[in-house]
C-alpha positions in Angstrom: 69.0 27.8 74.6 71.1 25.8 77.3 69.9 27.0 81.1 72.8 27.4 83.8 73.0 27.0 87.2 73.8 29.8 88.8 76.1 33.6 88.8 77.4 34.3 92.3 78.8 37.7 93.1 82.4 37.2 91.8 80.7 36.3 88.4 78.6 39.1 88.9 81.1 41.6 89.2 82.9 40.4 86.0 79.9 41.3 84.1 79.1 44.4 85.4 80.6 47.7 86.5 78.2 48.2 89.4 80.3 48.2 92.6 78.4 48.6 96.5 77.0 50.8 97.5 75.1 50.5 93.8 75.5 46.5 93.0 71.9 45.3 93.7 71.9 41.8 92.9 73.4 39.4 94.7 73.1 35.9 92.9 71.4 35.4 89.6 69.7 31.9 88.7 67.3 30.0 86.3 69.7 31.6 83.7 68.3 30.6 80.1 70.6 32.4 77.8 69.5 35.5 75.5 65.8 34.6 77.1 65.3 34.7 80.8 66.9 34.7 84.5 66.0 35.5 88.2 68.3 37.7 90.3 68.3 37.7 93.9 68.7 41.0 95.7 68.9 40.3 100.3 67.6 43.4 101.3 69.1 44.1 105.1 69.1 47.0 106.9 72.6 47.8 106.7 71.7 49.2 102.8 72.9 52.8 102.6 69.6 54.0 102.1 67.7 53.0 104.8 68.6 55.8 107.2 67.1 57.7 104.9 64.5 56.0 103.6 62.8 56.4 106.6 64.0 56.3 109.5 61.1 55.1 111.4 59.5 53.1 108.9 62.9 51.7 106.5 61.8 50.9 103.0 63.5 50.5 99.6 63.2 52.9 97.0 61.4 51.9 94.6 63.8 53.3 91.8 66.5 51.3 93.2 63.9 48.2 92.6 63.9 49.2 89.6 67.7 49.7 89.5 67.8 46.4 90.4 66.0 44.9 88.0 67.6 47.0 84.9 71.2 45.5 86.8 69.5 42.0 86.1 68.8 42.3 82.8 72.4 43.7 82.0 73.8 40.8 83.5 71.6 38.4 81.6 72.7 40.5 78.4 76.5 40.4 78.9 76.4 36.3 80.1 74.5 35.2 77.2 76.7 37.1 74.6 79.7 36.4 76.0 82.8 37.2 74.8 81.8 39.4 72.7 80.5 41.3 75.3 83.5 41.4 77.4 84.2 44.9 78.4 81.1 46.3 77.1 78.6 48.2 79.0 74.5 47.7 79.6 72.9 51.1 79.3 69.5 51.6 80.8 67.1 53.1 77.8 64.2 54.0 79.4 61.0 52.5 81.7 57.7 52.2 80.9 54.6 50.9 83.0 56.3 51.0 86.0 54.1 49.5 88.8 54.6 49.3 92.8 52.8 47.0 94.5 53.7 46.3 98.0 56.8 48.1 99.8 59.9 45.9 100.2 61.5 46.1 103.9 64.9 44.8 105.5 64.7 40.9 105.7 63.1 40.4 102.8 64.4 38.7 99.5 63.8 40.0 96.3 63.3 37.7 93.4 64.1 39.6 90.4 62.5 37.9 87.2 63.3 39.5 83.7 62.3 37.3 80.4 63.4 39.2 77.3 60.5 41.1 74.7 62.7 41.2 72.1 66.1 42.2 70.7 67.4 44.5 68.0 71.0 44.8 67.2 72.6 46.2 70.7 68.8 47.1 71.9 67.0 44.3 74.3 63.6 45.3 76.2 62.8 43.0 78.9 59.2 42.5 81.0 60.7 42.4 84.4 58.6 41.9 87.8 60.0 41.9 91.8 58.5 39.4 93.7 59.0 38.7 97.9 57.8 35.3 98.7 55.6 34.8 95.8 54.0 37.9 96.0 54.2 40.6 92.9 56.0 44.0 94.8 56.9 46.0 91.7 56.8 45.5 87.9 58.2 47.2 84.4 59.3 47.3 81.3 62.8 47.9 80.7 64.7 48.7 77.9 68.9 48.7 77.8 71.3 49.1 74.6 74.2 47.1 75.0 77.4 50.1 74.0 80.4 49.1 71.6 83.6 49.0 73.7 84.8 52.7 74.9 88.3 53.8 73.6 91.2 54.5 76.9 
């Protein structure tokens, strides 16, 4: 399959519903369609969560890692299908071996790689792992089904 440059947010947005405070990737590169890609998530402190999340020590959920991962692998669904997946949404199936390695703080930069298992019909499961700077911070499996179009 042909690799692509790069999705910047505007693309982003056109392929998925997710708007802020919920849109979690930034920038998606080393697209090779139906197989593989890298999303970039810039973590700063003005995320909604950090007050939160704690205030004297700020760091990101780990579900929302996850989030952004699942977000990642919807994108890479809907871009390598295409048309026919205009208007259709990524539903997240389920997570298994979920692993956190190393909390991610404001500043950092999450690399967000997902390579596709396999694919059924309107199923895909994806291995998908969160690295800052190299260094593993949280891993998964995720599986999404890709939903027909929903009627007005």
């Amino acid at each position: 399959m042909a690799s692509l440059d790069v999705l910047e947010i505007g693309d982003i947005v056109r392929k998925i519903p997710h708007r802020y405070p919920f849109l979690l990737v930034d920038r998606v590169r080393d697209i090779v369609l139906g197989e593989s890609a890298t999303g970039i998530k810039n973590v700063t402190i003005n995320e909604p969560f950090f007050p939160g999340h704690f205030p004297q020590r700020p760091v990101m959920p780990g579900v929302l890692i996850v989030e952004s991962m699942a977000q990642t692998c919807g994108i890479l669904v809907v871009h390598s299908l295409g048309e026919e997946a205009e208007g259709r949404l990524v539903y997240f199936m389920s997570i298994d071996s979920a692993r956190f390695r190393k909390p991610v703080v404001p500043g950092d930069v999450l690399h967000l790689e997902v390579a596709k298992n396999r694919a059924r019909g309107n199923v895909w499961r994806f291995e998908c792992m969160a690295k800052v700077e190299g260094a593993v911070v949280a891993q998964a499996t995720i599986t999404a089904m890709l939903m027909d179009k929903e009627l007005d």
